[in-house]
C-alpha positions in Angstrom: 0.0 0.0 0.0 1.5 3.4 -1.2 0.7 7.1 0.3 0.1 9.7 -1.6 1.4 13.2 0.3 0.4 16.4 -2.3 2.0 19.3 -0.8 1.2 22.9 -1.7 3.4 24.5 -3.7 3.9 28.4 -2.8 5.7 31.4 -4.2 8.1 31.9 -1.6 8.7 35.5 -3.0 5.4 36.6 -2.6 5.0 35.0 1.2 4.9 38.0 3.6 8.4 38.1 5.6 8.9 36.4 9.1 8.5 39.5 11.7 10.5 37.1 13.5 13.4 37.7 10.8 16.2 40.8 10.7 15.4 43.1 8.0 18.1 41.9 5.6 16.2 38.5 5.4 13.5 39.8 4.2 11.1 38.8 0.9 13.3 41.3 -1.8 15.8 38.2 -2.0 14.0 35.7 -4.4 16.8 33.3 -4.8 20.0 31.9 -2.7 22.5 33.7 -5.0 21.1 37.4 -3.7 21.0 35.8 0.0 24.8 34.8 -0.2 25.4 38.5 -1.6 24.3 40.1 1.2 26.0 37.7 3.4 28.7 38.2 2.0 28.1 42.2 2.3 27.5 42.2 5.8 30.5 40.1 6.9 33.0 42.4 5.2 32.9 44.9 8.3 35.3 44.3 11.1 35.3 44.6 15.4 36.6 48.8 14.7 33.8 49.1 11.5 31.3 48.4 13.8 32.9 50.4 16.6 32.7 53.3 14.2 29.4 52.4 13.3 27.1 52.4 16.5 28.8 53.7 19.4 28.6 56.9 20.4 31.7 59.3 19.1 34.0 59.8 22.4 33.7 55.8 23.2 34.4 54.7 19.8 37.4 56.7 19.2 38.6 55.5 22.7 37.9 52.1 21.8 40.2 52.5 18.8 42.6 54.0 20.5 43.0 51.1 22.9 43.0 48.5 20.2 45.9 50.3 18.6 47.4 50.6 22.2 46.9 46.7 23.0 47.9 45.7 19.4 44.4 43.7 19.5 45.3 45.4 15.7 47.9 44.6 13.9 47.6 44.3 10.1 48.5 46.8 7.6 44.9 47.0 6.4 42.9 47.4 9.8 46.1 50.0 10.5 45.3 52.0 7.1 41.4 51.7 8.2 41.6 53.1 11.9 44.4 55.9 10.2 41.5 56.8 7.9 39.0 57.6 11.1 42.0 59.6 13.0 42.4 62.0 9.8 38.7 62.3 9.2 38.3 63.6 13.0 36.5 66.7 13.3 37.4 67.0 17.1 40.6 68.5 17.5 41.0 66.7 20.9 40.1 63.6 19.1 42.7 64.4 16.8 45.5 64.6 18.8 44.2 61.8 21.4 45.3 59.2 18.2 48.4 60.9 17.3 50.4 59.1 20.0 49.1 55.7 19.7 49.0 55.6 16.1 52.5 56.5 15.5 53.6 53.8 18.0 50.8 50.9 16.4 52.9 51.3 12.7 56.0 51.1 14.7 55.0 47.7 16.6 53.9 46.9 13.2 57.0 47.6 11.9 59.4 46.2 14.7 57.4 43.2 15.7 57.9 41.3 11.9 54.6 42.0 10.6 55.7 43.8 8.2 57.9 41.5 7.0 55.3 38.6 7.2 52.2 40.1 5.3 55.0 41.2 2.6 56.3 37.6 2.2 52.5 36.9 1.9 53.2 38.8 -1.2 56.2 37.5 -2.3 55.3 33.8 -1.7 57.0 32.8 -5.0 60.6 34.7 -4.4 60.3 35.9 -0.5 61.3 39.1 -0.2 65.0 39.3 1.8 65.1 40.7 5.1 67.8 42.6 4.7 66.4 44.8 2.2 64.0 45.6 4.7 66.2 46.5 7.6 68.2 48.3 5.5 65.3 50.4 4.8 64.2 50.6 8.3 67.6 52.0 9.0 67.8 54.6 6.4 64.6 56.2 7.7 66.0 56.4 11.1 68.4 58.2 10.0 66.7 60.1 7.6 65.5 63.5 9.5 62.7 64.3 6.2 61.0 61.1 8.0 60.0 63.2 10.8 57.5 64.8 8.2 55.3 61.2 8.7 53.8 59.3 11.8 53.7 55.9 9.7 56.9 53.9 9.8 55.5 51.4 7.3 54.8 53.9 4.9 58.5 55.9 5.0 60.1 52.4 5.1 57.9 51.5 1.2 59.1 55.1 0.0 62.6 54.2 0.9 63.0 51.2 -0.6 61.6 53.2 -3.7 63.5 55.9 -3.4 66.6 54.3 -3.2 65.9 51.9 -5.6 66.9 49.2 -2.7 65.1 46.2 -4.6 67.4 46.3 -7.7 70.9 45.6 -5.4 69.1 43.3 -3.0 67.5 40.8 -5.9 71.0 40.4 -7.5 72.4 39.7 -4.3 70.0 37.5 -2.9 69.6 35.4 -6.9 74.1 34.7 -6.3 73.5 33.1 -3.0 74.8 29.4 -3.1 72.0 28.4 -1.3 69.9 29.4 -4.0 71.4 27.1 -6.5 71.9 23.9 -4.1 75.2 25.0 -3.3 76.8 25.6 -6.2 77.7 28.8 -7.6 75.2 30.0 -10.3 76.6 31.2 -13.7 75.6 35.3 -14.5 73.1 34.6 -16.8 71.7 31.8 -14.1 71.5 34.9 -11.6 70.5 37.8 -13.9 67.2 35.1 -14.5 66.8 35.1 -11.0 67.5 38.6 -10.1 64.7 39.9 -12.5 62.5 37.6 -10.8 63.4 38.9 -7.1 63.1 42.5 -8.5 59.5 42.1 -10.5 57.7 40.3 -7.4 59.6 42.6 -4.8 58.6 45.8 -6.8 55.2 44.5 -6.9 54.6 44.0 -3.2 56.0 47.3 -2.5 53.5 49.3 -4.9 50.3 46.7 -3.7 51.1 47.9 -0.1 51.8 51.2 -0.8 48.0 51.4 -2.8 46.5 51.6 1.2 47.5 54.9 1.1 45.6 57.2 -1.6 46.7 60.4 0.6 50.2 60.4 1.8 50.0 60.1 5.7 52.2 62.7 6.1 52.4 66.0 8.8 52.6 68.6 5.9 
């Protein structure tokens, strides 16, 4: 003996929406496509979007400030994102309450190999020598035109740009013996390898240095 079940078929784009339901789940999205689109819209904010977002001025700037101050952030692009809210600030006091903390966040950044990391993550093919970036580090130090930014990061990128540091690290780093299973590469065997060094390095330097469409600079 078989059953028979006939089950209604409805239009789930014309059913009235679930009260029960937030608004963004609400009848307009007819098929899963839109649904995971505006997933995927709502998950791009982070902890310090939504900060910015709903609390109230004076405790969301102070809650930035302490995330910069605990290095609960520590990436280049949450960094570039809470920079953005300190130069938009139309409170002077608010203003000069992030000047401190952010200069102090990019050197962390800087200092404590994240730098280095998320432009390895860059360079996965040829990573990027660490010399060339403390060579850099140490020509802004002593450089006293760096005093005219707050971001370490960023003088560091324009140093290895302006001093064309890339170019001499590459070839260096392509006549290594270690880079040739201990032997000693011919010239054309390193040139090869140079160029590739130099067009990957070159191109993690300029992706970073797209985070900044304003130079953060004092003047």
């Amino acid at each position: 003996m078989s059953i028979k079940l006939e089950v209604e078929e409805q239009d789930i784009s014309l059913a009235s929406p679930d009260p029960n339901l937030p608004p963004s789940f609400d009848h307009s999205h007819t098929n899963i496509t839109q649904l995971e689109d505006q997933i995927d819209s709502d998950t791009q904010y982070t902890v310090e979007d939504i900060l910015v977002a709903f609390a109230p001025p004076s405790r969301s700037i102070q809650q930035l400030i302490e995330s910069l101050e605990t290095h609960r952030v520590n990436t280049l692009t949450e960094l570039c994102r809470i920079e953005r809210v300190a130069a938009t600030c139309e409170n002077e006091e608010d203003a000069l309450a992030f000047q401190g903390p952010m200069t102090a966040a990019w050197d962390y950044y800087v200092n404590s190999n994240q730098f280095l990391t998320e432009l390895r993550g860059l360079t996965r093919s040829y990573p990027l020598c660490s010399d060339l970036l403390y060579d850099a580090h140490v020509r802004v130090r002593n450089d006293p035109n760096s005093n005219k930014s707050w971001n370490l990061a960023w003088l560091c990128l324009v140093k290895i740009q302006e001093d064309d540091l890339v170019s001499g690290y590459a070839a260096l780093e392509a006549t290594k013996p270690e880079m040739w299973g201990g032997r000693e590469p011919s010239t054309d065997e390193a040139a090869q390898l140079g160029a590739c060094f130099e067009y990957e390095w070159n191109k993690a330097v300029d992706t970073m240095l797209r985070h900044w469409s304003v130079p953060p600079t004092w003047f």
